[in-house]
N, C-alpha and C positions, 0 to 999 in steps of 0.2 A: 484669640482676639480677632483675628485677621478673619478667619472663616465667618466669625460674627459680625463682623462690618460688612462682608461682602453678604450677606446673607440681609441685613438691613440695610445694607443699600439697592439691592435687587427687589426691596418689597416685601420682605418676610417680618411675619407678625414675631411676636417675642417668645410663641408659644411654638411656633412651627420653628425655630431657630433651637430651643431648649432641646425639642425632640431631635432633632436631625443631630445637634450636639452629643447631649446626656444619657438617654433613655427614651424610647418609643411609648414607654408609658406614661409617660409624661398626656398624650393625649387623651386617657383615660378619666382624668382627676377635673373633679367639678372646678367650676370656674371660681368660688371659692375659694376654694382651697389652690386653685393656679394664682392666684393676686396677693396672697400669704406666702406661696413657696419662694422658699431659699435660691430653685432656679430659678425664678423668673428673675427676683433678684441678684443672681447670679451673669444673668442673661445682659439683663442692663447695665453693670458694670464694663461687660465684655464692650457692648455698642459704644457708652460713651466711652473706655481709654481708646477703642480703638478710633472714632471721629478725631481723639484729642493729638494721639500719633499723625491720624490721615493729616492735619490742617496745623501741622509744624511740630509734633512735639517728636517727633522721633528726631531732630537736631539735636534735640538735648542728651537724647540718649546717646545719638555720634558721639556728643562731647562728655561722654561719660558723665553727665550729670543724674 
């Protein structure tokens, strides 16, 4: 999660974040089928809990919530 937020915070598309992540083939697959995949979906999970950590929510995890 942490590597995907610094990764969209630096400017990295969703698509160069998946490959650096997952799989290098990731850059191979039509765009299509990149806006269906599971990683990209995957991917944007990663960015929003990690913004949701950056801008307070990791207190709650301190407090064991």
């Amino acid at each position: 999660m942490l590597r995907a937020l610094d990764g969209h915070l630096a400017g990295a598309s969703q698509r160069q974040l998946a490959i650096a992540l997952f799989d290098t083939a990731l850059k191979d697959i039509r765009p299509a089928d990149w806006s269906a995949s599971a990683r990209r979906a995957q991917v944007m999970r990663l960015v929003a809990d990690g913004l949701a950590q950056m801008n307070g929510g990791y207190r709650a995890l301190l407090r064991g919530e």
